[in-house]
PAMAR-782345 format. One record per residue: residue in three letters; x, y, z of N, C-alpha, C in turn. Coordinates in pm, whole numbers, plus 50000, padded with zeros to 5 digits. Atoms other than C-alpha are relative to their C-alpha. Example, Ala and Ser with C-alpha at 12.3 -4.5 7.8 and 13.67 -1.06 7.14 Angstrom:
residues 2
Ala500894988150000512304955050780500905012050000Ser499184988149994513674989450714499235010950073
***
This chain:
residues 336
Unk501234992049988766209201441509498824990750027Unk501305008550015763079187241625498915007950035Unk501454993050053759789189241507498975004950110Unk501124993449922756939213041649499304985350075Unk500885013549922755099177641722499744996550099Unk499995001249846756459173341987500195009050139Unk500414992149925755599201342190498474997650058Unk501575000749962752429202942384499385011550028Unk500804990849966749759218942448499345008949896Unk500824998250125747139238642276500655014749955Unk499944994850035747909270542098499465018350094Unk500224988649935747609304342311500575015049940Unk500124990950043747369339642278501615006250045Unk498414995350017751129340442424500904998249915Unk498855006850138752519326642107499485010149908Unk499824991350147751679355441849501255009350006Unk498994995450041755029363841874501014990250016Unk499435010749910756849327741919501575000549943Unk498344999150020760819324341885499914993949840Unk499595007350092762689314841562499894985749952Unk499765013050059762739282141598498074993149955Unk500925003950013758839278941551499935000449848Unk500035000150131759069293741197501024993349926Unk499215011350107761919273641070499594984850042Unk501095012850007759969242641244499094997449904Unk501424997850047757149251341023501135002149844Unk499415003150154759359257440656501064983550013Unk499315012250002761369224940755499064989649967Unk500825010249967758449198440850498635004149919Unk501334995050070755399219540679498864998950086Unk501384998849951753269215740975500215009450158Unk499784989849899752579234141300499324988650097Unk500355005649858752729210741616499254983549930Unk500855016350075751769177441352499225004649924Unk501124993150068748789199741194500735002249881Unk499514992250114749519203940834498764997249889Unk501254998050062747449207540533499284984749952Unk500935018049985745919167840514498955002050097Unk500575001649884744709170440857498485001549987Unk501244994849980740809171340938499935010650108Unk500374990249883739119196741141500404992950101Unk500215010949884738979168741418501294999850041Unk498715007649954742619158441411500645019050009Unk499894985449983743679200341399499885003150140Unk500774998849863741549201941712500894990950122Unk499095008549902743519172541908501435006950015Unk498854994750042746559191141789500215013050088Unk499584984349955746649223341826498875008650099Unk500914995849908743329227742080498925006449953Unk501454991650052739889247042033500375013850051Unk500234980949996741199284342107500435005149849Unk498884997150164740989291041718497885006149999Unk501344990750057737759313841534499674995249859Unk500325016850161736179294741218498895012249950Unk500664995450130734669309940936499514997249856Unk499664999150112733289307840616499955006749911Unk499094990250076735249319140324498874997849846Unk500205000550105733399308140048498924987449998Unk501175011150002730249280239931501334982350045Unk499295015850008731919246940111501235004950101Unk498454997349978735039263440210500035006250181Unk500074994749852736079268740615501285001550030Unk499034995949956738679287740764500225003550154Unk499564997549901740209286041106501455007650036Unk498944989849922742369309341315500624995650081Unk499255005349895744819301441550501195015550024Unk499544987650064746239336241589501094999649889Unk499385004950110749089333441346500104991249894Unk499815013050141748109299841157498635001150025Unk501054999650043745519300340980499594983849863Unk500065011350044744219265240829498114996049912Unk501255001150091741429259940516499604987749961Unk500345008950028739479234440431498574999849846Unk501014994350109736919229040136498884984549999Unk501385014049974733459202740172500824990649870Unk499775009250096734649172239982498664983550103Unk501145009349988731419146939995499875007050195Unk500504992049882730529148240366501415002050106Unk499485001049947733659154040502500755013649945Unk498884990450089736439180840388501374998949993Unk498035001550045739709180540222500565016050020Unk499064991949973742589203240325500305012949870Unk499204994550122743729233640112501205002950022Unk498804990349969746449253040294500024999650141Unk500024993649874747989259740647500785013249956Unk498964988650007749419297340651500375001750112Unk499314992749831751669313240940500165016849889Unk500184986550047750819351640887500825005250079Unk498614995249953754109363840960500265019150050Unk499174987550043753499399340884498725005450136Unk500594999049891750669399341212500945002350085Unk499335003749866753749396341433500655013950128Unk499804987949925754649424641712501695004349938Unk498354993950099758619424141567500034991249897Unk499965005950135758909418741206501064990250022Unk499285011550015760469384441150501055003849822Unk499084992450155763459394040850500074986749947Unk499605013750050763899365540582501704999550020Unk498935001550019767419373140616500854987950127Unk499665008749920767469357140957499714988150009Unk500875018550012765089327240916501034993849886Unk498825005950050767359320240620501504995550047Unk498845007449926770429319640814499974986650108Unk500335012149861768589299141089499884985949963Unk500535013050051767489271640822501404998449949Unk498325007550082771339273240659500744993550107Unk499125004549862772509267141016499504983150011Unk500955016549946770219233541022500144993649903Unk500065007250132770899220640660498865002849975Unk501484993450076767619237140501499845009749941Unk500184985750064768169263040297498985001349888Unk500574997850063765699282040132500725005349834Unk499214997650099766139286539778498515014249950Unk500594986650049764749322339616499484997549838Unk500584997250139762299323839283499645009449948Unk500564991850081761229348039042499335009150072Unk500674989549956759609379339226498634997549934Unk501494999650060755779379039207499835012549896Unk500284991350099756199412339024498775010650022Unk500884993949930754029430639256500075008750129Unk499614995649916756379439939519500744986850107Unk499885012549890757239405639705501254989449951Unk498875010950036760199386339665499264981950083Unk500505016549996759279344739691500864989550027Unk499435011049971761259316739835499344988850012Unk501135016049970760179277139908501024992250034Unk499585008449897761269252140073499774980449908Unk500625011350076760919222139777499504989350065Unk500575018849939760749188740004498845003050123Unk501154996449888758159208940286499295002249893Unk501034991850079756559224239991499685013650067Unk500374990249913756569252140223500455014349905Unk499564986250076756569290240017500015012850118Unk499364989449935757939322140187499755013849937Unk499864986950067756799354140083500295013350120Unk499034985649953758669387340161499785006349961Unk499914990450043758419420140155500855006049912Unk498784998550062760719433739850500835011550058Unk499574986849957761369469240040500974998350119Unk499135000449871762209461140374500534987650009Unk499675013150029762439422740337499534994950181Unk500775007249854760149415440623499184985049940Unk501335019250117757929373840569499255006450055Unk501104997449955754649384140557499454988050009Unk500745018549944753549344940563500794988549920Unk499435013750024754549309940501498804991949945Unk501435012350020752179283940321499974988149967Unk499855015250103752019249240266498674991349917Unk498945002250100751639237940005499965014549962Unk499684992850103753339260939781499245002349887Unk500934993850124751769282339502500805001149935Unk498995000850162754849281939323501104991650066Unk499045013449968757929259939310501385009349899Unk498854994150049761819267339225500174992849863Unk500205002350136762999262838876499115001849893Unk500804992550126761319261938544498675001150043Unk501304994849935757959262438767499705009650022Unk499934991249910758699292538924500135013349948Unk499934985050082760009314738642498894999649879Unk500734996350145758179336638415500164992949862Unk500165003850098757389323638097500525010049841Unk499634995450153759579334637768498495002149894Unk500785002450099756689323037557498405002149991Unk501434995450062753309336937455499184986650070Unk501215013049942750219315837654499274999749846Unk500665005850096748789315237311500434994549926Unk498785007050059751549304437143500224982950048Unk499055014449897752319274437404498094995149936Unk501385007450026747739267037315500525000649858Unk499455004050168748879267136893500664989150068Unk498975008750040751479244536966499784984150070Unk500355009449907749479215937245498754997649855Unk500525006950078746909219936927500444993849890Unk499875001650142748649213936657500164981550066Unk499195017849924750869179936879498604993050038Unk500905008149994747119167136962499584992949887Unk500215002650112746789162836615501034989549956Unk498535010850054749979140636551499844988050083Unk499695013949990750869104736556501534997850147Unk498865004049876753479089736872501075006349910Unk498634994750087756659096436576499945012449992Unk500234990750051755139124536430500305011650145Unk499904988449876755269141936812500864996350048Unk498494999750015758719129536846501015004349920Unk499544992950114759859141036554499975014749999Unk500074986850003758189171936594501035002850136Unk499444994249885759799176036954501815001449973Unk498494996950058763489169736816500665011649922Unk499744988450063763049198336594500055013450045Unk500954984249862761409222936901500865002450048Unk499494999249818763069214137177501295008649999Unk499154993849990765759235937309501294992050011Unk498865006749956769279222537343500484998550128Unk499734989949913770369240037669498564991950085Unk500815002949918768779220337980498915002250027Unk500664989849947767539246138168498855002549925Unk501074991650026765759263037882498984984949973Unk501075009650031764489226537777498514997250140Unk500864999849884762869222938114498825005750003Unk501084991050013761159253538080498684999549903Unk500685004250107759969244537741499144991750008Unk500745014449885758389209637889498905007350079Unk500934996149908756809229438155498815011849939Unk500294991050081755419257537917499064992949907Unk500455004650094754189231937695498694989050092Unk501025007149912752149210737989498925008050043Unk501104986449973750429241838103499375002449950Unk500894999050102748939248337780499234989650004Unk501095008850030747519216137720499564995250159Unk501295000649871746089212638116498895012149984Unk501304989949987744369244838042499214993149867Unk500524999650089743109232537736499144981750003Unk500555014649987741789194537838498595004850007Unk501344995349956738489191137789499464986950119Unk500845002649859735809177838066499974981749904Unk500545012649980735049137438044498935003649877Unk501254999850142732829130237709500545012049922Unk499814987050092733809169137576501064993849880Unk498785001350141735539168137231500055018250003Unk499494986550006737429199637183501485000649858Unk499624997150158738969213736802500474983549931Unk500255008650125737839182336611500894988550074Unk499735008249969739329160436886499494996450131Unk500595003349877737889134437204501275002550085Unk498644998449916739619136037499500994989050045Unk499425007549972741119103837486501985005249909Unk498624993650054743589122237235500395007750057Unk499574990749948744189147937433500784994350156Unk499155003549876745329122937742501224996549965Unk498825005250079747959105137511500755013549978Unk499234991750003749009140337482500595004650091Unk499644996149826749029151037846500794991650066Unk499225009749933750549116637951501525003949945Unk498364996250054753589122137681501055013850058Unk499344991249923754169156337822500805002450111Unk499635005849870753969144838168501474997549989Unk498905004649962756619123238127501155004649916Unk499194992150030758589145437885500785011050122Unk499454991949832758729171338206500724989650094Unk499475012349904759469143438415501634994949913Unk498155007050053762979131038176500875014750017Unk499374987250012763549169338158500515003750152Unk499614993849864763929172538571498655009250056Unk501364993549952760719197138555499104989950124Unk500785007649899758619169838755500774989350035Unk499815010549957759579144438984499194991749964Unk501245009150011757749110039000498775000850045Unk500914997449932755459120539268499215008649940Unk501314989650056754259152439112499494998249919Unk501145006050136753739133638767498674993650026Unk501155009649946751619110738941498755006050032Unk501194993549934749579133539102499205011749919Unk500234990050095749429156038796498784988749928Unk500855011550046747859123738635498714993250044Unk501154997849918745419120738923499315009850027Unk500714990349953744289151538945499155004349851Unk500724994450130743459157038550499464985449943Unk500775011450047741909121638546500234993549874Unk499265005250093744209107338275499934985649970Unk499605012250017744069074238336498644993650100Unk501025002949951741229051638423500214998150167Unk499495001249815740889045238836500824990150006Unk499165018249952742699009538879500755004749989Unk498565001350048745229018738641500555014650059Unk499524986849875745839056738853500464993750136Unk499515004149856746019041939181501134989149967Unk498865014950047748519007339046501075012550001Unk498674987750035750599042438909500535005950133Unk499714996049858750259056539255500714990750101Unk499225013449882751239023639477501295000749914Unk498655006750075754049015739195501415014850013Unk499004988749984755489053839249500795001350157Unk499514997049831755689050739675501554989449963Unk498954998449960759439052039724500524990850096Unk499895002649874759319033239993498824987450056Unk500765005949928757569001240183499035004450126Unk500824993849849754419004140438501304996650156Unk499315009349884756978983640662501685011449999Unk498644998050007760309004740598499875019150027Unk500314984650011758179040440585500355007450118Unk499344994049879759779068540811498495004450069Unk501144993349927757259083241052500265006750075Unk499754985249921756499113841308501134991250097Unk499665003349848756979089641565501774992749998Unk498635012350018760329067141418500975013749991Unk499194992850068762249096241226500245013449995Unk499994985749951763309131741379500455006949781Unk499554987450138763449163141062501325004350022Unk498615000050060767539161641009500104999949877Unk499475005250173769479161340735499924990049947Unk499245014550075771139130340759498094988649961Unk501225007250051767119116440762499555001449851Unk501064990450119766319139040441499274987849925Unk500055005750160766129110140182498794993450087Unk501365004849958763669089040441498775011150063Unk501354991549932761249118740555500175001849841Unk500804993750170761089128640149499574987949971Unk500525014950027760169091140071498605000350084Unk500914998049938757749094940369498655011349923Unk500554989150004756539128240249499484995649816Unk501275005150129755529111039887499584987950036Unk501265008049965754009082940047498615004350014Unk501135001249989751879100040152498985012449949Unk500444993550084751409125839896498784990949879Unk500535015850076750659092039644498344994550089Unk500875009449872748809076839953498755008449993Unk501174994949983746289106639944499605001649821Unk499835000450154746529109639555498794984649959Unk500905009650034744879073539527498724998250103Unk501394998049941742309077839796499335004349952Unk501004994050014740699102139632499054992749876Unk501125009750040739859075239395499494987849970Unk500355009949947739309048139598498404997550016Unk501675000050058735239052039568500364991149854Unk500085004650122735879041339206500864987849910Unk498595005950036739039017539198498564980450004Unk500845009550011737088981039145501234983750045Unk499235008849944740318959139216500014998450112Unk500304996449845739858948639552501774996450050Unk498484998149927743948941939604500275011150032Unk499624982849987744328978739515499045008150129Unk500314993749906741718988939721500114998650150Unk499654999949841743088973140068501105002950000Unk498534989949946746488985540006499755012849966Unk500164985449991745279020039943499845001350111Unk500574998449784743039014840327501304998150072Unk499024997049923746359007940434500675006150069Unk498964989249956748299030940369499335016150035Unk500614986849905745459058140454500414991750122Unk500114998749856745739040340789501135009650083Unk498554996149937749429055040842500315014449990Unk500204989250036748259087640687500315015650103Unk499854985249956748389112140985501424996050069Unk498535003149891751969092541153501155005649855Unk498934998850107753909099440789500095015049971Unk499194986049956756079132340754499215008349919
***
């Protein structure tokens, strides 16, 4: 199979109804023609051309059209960071069935795997290593769109929650309160036996205490938030032994809730890439196969990591760290 990328040309009004192989291009690779959700306006534009309608959605926030893909962005300092590309599936003149796109991606080594029903009418698939999510109609089982990234994820991510959200906040306050033993101890006594449900448990128990972190300086029930990172870090990597998180997503879980001072975030970030600047797969080296999978997913947390420590490269004061971060942004729009 090879990637949209390498197609040309800009985006026309004869493609709102384009063959199969565009939408399993797009849940395989996660982008449309190279465009995926990193990209700037600018590099979008080289991509996929200027016949697209721009809007905004919200204070900061801009949304372009391309008839079927639709691609958001949100003001970050003077520039803007990516949120989402969608393919609005359910625009299309003949409904696209998941039953076929699924067969089309089992035919290619890519199968989608099916999660938990939103519980609203929509059955939910994803695509873990695109990050790409699939929602369906539950009636007729038409895709009404595709998005990358994903708003939900397979496994204990994905399913409903056994356990009370106030229940899972009791139990992130009480463990903020305890000693390293004391919250090992306690967890030997909790934890489930049974993988699966442990997983869940892990993931159930991280959730609570991200909703419950407080802001930089805030103390919250009779504790700073330096206790509350020692809690969030242990979790982390509790999910992480449990299977719940890979390395990449810990990492970026850790960067995103500002856990760890800048140096020592980005060192976590370089020390997680999978993979050498010199050995990294790219658009241009490494077609979307199977037999590639293990080097385009290595690729695909490079440069998850790679954007993970940019964002806080303003603040990183090591200057080693900060020219191998410029680096590896340089390689940023060639990596999968």
């Amino acid at each position: 199979m090879g990637p949209l990328s390498e197609a040309a040309g800009p985006l026309t009004d004869r493609q709102a109804s384009p063959g199969m192989a565009f939408f399993t291009d797009f849940v395989v690779t996660g982008t449309v023609r190279g465009a995926d959700a990193t990209s700037t306006p600018a590099e979008v534009t080289g991509l996929l051309g200027d016949a697209f309608v721009e809007s905004r959605t919200g204070p900061g926030q801009l949304l372009r059209c391309y008839e079927l893909v639709e691609l958001a962005w949100e003001q970050e300092g003077d520039g803007r960071r990516g949120l989402y590309v969608t393919v609005q599936a359910h625009r299309l003149d003949v409904p696209l069935s998941v039953d076929a796109l699924a067969a089309d991606l089992e035919r290619a080594g890519f199968p989608l795997v099916e999660v938990a029903p939103d519980g609203v009418g929509c059955r939910r698939f994803v695509r873990a290593d695109s990050r790409v999510a699939v929602l369906v109609d539950e009636e007729n089982g038409q895709v009404l769109a595709m998005t990358v990234p994903a708003w939900f994820a397979p496994g204990a991510r994905g399913e409903p929650s056994p356990w009370s959200r106030e229940s899972g906040r009791d139990r992130v306050r009480h463990l903020v309160g305890l000693g390293a033993a004391e919250r090992e101890a306690w967890a030997r006594r909790r934890a489930p036996g049974e993988a699966e449900e442990a997983a869940r448990w892990w993931w159930f128990l991280w959730v609570a205490c991200r909703q419950l972190l407080p802001d930089e300086g805030e103390r919250r029930f009779g504790h700073d938030r330096s206790a509350w990172e020692v809690l969030a870090l242990w979790l982390l990597g509790s999910c992480e032994a449990a299977g719940v998180l890979d390395r990449t997503d810990a990492v970026c879980e850790i960067v995103r809730y500002g856990l760890l001072e800048p140096d020592t975030a980005v060192r976590a970030c370089l020390d997680a890439i999978p993979v050498s600047r010199a050995d990294v797969a790219t658009r241009e080296s490494t077609p979307y196969a199977r037999e590639n999978l293990v080097a385009v997913n290595a690729s695909r947390a490079a440069k998850r990591l790679t954007l993970a420590a940019g964002e806080l490269l303003p603040r990183v004061r090591e200057r080693a760290l900060r020219a191998e971060v410029a680096a590896w942004l340089e390689l940023r729009t060639r990596l999968m």
